[in-house]
PDB file of N, CA, C, O and CB in Angstrom:
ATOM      1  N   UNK A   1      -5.789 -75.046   0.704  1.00  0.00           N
ATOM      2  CA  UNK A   1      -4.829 -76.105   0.984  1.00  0.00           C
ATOM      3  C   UNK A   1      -4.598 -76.167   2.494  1.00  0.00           C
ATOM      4  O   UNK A   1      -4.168 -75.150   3.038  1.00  0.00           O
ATOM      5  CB  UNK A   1      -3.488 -75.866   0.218  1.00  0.00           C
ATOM      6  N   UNK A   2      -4.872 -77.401   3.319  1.00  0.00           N
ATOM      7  CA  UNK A   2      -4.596 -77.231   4.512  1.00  0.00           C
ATOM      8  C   UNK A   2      -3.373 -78.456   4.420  1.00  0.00           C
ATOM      9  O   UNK A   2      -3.382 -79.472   3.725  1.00  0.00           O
ATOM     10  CB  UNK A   2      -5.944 -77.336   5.559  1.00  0.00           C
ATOM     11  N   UNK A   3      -2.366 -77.991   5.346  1.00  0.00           N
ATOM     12  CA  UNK A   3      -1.447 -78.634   5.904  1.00  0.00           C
ATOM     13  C   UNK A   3      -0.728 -79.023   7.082  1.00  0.00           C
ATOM     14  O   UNK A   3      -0.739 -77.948   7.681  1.00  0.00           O
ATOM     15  CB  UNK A   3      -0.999 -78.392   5.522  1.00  0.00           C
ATOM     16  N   UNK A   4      -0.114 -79.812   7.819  1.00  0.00           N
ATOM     17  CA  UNK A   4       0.106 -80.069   9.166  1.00  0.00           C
ATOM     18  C   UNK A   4       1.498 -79.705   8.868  1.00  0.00           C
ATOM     19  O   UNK A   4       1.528 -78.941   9.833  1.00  0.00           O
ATOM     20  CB  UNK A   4      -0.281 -81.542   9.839  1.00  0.00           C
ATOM     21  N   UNK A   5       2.490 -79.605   8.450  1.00  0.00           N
ATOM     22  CA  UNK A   5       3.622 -79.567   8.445  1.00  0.00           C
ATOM     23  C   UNK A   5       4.396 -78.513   7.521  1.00  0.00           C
ATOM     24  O   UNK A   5       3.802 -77.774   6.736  1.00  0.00           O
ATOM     25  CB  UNK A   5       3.865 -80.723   8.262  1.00  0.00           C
ATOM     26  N   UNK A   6       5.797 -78.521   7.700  1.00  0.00           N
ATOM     27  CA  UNK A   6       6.484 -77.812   6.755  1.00  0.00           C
ATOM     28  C   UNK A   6       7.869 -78.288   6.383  1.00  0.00           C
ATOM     29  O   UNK A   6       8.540 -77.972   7.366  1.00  0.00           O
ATOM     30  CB  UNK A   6       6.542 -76.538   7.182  1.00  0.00           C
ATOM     31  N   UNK A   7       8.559 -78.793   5.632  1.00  0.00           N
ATOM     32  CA  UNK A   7      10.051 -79.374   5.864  1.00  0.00           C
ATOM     33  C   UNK A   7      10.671 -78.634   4.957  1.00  0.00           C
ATOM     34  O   UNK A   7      10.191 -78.448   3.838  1.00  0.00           O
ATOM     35  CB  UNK A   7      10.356 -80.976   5.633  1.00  0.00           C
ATOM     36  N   UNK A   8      11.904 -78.092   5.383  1.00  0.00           N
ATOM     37  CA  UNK A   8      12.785 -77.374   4.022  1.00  0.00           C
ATOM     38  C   UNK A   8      14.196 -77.909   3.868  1.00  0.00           C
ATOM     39  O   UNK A   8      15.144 -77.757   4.639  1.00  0.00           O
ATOM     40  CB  UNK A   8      13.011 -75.638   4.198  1.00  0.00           C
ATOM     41  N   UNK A   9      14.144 -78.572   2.706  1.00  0.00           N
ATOM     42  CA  UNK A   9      15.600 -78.634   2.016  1.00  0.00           C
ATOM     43  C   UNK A   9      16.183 -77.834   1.443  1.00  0.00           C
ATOM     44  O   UNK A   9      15.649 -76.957   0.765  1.00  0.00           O
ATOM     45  CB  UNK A   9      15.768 -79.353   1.234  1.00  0.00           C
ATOM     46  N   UNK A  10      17.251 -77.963   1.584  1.00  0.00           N
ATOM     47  CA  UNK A  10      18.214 -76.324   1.165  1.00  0.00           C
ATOM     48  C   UNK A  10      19.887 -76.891   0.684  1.00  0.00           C
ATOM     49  O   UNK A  10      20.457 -77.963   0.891  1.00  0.00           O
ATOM     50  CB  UNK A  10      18.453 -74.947   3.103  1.00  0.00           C
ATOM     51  N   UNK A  11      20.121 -76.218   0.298  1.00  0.00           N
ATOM     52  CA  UNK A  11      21.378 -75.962  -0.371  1.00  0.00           C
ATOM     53  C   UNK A  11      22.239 -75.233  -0.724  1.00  0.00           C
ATOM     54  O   UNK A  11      21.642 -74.414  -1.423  1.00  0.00           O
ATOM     55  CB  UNK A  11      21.394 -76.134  -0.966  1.00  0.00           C
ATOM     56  N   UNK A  12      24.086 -74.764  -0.700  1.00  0.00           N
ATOM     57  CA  UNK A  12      24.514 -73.743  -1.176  1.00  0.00           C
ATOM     58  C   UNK A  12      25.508 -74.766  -2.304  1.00  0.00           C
ATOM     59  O   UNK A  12      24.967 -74.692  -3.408  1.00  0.00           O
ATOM     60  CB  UNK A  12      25.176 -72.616   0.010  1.00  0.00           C
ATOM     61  N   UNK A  13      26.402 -75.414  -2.349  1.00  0.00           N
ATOM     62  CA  UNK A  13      27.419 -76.208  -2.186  1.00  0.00           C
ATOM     63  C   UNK A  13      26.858 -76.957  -3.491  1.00  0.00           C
ATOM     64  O   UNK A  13      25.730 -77.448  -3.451  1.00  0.00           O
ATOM     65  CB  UNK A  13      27.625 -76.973  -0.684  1.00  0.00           C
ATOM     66  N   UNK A  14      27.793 -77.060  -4.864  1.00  0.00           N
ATOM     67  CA  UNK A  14      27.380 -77.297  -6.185  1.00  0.00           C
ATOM     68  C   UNK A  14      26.791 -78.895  -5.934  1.00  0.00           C
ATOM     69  O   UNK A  14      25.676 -79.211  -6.349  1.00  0.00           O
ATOM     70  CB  UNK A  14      28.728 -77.082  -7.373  1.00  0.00           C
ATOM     71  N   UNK A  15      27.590 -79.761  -5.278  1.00  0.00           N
ATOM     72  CA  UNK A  15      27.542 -81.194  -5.155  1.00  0.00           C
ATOM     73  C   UNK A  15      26.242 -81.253  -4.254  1.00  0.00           C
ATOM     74  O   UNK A  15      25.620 -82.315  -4.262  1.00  0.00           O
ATOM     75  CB  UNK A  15      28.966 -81.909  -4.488  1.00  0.00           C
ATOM     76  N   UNK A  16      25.883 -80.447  -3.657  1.00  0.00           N
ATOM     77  CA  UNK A  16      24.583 -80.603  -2.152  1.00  0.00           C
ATOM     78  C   UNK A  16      23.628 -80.520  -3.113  1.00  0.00           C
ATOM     79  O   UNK A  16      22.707 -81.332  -3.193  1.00  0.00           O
ATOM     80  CB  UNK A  16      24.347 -79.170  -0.628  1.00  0.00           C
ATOM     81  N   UNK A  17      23.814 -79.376  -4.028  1.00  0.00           N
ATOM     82  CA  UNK A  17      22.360 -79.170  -5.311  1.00  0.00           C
ATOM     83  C   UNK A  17      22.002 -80.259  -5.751  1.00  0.00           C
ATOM     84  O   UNK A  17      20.868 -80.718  -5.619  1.00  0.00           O
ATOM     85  CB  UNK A  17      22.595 -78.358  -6.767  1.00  0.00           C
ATOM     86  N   UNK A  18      22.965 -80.814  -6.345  1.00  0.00           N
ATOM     87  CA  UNK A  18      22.883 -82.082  -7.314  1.00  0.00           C
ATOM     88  C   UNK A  18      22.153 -83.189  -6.193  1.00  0.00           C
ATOM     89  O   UNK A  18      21.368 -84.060  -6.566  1.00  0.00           O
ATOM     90  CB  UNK A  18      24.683 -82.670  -7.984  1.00  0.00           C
ATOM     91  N   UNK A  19      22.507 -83.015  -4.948  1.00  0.00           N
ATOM     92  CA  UNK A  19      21.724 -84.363  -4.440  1.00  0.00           C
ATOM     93  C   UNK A  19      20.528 -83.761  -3.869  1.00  0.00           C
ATOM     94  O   UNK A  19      20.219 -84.569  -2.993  1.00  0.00           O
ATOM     95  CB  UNK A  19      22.552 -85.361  -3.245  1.00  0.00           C
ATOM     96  N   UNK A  20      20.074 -83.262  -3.857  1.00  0.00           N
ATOM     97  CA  UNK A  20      18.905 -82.257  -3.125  1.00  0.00           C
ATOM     98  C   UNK A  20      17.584 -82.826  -3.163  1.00  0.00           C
ATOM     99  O   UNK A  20      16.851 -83.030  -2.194  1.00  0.00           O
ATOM    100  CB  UNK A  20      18.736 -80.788  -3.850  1.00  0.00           C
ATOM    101  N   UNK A  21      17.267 -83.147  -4.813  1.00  0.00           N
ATOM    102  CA  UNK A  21      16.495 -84.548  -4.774  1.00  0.00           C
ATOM    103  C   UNK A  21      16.286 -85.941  -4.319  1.00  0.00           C
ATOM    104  O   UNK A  21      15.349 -86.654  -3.959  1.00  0.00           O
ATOM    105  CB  UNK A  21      16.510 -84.790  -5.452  1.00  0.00           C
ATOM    106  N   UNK A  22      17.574 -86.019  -4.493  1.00  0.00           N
ATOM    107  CA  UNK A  22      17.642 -87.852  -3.640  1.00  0.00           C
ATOM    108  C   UNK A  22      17.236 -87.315  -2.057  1.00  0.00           C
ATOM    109  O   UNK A  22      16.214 -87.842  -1.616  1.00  0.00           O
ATOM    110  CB  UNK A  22      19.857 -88.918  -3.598  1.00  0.00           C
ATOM    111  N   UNK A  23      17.815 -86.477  -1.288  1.00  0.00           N
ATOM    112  CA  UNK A  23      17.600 -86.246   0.145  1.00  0.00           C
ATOM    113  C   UNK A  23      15.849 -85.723   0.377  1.00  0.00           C
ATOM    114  O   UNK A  23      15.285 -85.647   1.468  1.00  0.00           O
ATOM    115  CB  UNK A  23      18.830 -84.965   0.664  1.00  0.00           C
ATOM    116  N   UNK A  24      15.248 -85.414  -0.954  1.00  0.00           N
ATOM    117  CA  UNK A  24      13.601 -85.213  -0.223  1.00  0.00           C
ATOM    118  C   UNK A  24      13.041 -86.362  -0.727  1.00  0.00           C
ATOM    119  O   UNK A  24      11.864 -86.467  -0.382  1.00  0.00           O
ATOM    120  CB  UNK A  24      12.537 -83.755  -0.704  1.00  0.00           C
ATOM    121  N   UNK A  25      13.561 -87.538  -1.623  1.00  0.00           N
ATOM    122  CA  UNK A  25      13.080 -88.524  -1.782  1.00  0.00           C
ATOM    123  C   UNK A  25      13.498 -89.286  -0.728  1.00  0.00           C
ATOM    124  O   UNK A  25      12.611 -89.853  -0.092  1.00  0.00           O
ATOM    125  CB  UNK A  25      13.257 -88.928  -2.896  1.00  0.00           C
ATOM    126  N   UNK A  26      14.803 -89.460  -0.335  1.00  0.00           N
ATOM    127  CA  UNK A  26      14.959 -90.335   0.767  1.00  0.00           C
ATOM    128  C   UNK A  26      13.581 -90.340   2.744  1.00  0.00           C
ATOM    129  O   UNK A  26      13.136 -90.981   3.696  1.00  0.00           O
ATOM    130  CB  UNK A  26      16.797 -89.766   1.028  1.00  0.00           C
ATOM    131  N   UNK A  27      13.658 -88.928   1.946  1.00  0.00           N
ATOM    132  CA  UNK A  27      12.278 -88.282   3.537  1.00  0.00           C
ATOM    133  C   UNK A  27      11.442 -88.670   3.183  1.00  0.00           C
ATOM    134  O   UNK A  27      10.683 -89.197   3.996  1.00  0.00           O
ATOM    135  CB  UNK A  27      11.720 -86.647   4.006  1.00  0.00           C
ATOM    136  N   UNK A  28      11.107 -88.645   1.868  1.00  0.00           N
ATOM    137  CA  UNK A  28       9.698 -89.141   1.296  1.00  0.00           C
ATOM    138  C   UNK A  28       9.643 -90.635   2.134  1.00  0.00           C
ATOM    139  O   UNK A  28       8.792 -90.811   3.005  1.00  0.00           O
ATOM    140  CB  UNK A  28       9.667 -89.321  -0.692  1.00  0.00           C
ATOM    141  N   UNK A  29      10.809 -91.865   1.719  1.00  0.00           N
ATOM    142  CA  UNK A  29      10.709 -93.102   2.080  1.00  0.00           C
ATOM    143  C   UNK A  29      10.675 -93.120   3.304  1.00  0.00           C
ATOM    144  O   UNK A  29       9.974 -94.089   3.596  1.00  0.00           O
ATOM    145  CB  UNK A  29      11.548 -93.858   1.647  1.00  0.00           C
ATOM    146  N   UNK A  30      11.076 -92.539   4.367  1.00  0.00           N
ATOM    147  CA  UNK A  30      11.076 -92.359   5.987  1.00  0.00           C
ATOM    148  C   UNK A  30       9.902 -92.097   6.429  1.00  0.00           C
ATOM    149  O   UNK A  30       9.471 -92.554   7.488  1.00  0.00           O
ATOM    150  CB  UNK A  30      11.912 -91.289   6.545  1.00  0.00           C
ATOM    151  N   UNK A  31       9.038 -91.065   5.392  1.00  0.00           N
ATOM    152  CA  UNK A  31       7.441 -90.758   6.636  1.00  0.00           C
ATOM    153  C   UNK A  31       6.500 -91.050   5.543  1.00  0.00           C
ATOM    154  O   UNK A  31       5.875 -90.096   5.082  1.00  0.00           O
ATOM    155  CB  UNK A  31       7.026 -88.727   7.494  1.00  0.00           C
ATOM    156  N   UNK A  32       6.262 -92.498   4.948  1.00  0.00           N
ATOM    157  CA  UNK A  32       5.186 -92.978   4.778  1.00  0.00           C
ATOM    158  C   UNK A  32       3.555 -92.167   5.074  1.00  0.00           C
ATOM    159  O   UNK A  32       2.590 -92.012   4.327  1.00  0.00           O
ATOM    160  CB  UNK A  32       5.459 -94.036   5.485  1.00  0.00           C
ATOM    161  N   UNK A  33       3.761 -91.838   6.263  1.00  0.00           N
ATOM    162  CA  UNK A  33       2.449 -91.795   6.667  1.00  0.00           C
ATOM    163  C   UNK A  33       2.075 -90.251   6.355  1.00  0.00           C
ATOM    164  O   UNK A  33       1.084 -89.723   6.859  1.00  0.00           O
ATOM    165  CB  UNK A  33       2.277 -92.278   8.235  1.00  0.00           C
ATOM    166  N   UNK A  34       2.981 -89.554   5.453  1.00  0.00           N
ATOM    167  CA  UNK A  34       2.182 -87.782   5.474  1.00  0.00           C
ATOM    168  C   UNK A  34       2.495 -88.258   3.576  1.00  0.00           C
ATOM    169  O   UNK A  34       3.227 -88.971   2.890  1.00  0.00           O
ATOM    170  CB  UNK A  34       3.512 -85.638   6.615  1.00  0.00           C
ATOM    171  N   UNK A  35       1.011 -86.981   3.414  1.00  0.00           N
ATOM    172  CA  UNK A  35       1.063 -86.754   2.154  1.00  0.00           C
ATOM    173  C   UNK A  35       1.324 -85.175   1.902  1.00  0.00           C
ATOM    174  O   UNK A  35       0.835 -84.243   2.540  1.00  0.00           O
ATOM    175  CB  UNK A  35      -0.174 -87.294   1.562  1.00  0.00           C
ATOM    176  N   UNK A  36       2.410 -85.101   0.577  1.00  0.00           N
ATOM    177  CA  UNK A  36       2.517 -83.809   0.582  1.00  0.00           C
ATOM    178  C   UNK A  36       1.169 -82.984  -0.568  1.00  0.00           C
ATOM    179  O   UNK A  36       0.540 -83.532  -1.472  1.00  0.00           O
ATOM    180  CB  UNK A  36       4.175 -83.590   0.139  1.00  0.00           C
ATOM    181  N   UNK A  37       1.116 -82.090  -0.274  1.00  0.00           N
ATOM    182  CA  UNK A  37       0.043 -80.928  -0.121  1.00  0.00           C
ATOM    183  C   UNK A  37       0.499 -79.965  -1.504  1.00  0.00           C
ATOM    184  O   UNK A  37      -0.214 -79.763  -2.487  1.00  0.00           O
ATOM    185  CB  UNK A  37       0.211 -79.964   1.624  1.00  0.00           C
ATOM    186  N   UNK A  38       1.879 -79.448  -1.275  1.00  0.00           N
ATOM    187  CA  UNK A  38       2.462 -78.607  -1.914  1.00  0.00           C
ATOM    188  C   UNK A  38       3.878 -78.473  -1.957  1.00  0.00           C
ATOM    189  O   UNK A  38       4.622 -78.580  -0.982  1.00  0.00           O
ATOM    190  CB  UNK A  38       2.000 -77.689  -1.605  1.00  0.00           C
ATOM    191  N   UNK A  39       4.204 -78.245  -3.081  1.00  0.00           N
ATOM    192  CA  UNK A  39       5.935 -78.069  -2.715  1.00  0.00           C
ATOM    193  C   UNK A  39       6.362 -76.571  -3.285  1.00  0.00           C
ATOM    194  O   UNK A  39       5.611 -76.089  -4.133  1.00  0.00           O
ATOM    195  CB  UNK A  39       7.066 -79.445  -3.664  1.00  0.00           C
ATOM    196  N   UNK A  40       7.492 -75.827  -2.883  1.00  0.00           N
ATOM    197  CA  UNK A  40       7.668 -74.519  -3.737  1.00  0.00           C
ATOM    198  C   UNK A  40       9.553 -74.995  -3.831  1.00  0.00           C
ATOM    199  O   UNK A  40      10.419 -75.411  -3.062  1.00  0.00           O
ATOM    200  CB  UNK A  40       7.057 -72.588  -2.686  1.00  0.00           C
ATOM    201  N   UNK A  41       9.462 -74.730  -4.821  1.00  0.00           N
ATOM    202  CA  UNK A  41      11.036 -74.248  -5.360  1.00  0.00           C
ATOM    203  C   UNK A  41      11.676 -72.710  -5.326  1.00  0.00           C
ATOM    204  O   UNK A  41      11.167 -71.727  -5.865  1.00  0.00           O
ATOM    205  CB  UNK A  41      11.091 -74.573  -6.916  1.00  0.00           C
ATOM    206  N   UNK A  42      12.699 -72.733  -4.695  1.00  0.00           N
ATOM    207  CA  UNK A  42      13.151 -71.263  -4.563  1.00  0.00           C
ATOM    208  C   UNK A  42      14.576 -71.600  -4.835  1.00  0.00           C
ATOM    209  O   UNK A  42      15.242 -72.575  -4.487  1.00  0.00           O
ATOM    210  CB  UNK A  42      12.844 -70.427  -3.032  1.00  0.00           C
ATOM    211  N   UNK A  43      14.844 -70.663  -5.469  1.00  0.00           N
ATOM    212  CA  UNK A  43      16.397 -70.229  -6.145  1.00  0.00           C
ATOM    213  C   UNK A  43      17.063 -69.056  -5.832  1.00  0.00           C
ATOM    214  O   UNK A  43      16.307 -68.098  -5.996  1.00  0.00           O
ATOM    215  CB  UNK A  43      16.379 -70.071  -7.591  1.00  0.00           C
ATOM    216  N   UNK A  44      18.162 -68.734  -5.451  1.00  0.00           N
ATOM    217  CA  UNK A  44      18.830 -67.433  -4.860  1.00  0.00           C
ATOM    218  C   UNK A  44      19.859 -67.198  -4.892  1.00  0.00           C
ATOM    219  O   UNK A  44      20.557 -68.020  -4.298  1.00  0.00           O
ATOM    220  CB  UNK A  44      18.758 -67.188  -3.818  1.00  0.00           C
ATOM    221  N   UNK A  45      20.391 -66.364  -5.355  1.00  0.00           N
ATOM    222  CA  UNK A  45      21.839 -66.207  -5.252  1.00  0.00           C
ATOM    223  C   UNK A  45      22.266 -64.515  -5.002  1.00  0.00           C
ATOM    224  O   UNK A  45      21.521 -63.536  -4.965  1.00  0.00           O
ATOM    225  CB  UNK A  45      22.510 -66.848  -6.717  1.00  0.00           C
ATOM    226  N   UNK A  46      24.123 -64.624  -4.813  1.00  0.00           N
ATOM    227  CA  UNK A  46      24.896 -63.684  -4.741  1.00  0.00           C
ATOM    228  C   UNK A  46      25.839 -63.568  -5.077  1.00  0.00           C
ATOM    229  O   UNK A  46      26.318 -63.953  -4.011  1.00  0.00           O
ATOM    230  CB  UNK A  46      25.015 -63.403  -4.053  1.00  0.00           C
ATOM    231  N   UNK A  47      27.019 -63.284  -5.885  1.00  0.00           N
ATOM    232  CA  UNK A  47      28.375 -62.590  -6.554  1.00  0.00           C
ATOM    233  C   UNK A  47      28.489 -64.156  -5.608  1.00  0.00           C
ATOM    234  O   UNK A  47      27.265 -64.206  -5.481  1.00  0.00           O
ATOM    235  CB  UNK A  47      29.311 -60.558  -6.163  1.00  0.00           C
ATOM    236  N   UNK A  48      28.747 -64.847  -5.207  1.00  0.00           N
ATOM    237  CA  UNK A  48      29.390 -65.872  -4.774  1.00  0.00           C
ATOM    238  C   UNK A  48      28.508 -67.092  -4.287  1.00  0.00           C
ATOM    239  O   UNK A  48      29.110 -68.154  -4.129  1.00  0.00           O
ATOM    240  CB  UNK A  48      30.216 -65.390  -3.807  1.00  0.00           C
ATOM    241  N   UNK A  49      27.508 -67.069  -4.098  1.00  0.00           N
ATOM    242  CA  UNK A  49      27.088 -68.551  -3.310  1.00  0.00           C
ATOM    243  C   UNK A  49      25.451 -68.345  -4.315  1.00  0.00           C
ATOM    244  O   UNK A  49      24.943 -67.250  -4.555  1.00  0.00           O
ATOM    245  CB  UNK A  49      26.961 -68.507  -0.855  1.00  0.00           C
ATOM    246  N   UNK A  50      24.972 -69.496  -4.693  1.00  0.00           N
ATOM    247  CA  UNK A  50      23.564 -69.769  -5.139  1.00  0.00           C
ATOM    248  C   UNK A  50      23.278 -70.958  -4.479  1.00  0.00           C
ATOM    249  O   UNK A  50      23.903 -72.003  -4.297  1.00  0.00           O
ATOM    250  CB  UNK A  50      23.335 -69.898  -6.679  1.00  0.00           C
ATOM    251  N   UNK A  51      21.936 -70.454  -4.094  1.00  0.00           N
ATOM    252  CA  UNK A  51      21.082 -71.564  -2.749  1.00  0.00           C
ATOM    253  C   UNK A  51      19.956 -71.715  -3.699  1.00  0.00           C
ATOM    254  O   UNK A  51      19.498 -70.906  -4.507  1.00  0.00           O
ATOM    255  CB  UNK A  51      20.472 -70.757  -0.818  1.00  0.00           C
ATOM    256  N   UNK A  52      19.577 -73.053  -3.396  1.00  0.00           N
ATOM    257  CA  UNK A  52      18.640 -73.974  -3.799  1.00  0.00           C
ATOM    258  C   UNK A  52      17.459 -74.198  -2.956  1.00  0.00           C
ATOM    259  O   UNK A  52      17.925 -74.666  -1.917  1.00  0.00           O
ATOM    260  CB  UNK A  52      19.251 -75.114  -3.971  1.00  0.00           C
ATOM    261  N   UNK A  53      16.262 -74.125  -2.844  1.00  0.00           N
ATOM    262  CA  UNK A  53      15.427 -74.402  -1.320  1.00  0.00           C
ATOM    263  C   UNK A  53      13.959 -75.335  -2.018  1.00  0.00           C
ATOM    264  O   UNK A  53      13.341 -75.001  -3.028  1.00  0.00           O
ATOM    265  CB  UNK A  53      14.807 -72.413  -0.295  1.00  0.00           C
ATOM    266  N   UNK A  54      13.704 -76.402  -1.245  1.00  0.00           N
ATOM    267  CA  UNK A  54      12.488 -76.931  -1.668  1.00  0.00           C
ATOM    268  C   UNK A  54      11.913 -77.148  -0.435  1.00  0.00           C
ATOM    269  O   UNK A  54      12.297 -78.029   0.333  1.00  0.00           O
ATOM    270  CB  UNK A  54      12.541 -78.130  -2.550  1.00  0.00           C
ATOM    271  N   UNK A  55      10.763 -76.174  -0.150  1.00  0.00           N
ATOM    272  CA  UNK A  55      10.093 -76.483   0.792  1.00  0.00           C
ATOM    273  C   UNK A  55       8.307 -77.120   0.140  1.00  0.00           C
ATOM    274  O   UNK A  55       7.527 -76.858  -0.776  1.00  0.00           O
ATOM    275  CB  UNK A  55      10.210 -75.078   1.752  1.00  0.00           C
ATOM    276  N   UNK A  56       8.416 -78.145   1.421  1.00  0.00           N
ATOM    277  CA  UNK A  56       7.436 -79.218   1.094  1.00  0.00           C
ATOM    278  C   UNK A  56       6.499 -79.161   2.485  1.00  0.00           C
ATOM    279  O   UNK A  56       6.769 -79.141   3.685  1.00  0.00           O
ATOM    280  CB  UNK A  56       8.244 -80.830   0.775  1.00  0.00           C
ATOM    281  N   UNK A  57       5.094 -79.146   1.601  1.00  0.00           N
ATOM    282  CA  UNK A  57       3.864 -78.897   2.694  1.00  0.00           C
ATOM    283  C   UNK A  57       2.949 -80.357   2.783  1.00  0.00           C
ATOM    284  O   UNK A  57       2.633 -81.055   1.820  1.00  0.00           O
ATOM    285  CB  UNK A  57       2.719 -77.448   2.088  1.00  0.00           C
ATOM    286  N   UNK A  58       2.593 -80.623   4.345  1.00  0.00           N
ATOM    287  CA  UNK A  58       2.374 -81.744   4.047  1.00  0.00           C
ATOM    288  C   UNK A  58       1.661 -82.282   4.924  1.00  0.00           C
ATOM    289  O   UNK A  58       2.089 -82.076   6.059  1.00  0.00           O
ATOM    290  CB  UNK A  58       3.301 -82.326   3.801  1.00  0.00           C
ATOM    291  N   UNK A  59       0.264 -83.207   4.839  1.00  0.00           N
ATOM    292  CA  UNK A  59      -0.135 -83.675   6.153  1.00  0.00           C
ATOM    293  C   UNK A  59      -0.080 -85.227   5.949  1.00  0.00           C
ATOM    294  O   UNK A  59       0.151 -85.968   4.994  1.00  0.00           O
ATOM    295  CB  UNK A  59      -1.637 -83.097   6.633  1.00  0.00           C
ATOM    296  N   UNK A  60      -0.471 -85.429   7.602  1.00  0.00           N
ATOM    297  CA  UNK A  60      -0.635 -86.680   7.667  1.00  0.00           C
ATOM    298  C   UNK A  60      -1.896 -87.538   7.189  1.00  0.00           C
ATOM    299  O   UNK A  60      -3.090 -87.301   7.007  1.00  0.00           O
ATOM    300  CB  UNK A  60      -0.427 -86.832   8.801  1.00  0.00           C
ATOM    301  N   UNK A  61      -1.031 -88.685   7.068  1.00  0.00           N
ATOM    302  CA  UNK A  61      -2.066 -89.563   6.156  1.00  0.00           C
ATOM    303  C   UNK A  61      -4.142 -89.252   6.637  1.00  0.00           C
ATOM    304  O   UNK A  61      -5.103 -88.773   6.036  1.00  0.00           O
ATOM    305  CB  UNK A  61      -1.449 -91.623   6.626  1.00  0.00           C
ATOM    306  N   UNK A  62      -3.908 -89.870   8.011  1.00  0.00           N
ATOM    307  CA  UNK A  62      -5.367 -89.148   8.875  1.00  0.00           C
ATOM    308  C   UNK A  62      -5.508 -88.080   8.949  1.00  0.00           C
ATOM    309  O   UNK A  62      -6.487 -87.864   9.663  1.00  0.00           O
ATOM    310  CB  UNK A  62      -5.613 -89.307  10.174  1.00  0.00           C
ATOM    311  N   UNK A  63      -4.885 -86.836   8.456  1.00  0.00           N
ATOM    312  CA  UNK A  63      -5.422 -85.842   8.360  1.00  0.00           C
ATOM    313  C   UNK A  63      -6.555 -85.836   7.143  1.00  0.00           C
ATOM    314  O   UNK A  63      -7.782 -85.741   7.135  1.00  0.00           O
ATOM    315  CB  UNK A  63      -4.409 -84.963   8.309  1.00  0.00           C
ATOM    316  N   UNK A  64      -5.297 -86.021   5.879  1.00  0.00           N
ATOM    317  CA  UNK A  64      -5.920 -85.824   4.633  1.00  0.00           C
ATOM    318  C   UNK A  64      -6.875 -87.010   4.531  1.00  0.00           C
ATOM    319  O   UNK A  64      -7.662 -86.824   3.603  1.00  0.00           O
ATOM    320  CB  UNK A  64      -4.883 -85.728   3.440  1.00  0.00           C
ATOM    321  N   UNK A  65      -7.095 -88.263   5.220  1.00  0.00           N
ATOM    322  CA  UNK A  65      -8.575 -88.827   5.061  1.00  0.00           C
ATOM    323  C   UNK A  65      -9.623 -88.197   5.822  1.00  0.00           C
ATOM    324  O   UNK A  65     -10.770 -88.640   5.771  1.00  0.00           O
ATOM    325  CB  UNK A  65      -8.657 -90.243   5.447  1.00  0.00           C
ATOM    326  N   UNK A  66      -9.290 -87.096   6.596  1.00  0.00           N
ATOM    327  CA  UNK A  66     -10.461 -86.615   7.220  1.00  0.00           C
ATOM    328  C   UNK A  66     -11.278 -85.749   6.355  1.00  0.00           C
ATOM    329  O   UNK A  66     -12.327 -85.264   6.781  1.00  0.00           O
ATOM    330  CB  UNK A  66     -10.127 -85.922   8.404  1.00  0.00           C
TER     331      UNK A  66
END
């Protein structure tokens, strides 16, 4: 898998989880021009806070036609 990029969405905050999707779809609609590659989901927690993380791998459009 080759990729040009890396972007991570994250989260602690019950209401931030819940939108966590709309905010990597909204990036999705902003950079047209990269395709993502790979995404990983990570989940984490402690006696008090659980974090959410979606990091997304991704090149640009002319990359991946090369």
């Amino acid at each position: 898998m080759k990729f040009d990029g890396v972007k991570v969405f994250s989260a602690t905050k019950a209401r931030e989880r819940e939108s966590l999707g709309e905010r990597l779809t909204e990036w999705m609609d902003q950079h047209p021009a990269l395709k993502i590659v790979d995404t990983v989901v990570t989940q984490s927690s402690d006696q008090e806070f659980h974090c959410l993380t979606i990091t997304v791998f991704f090149q640009s459009v002319e990359a991946a036609a090369a």
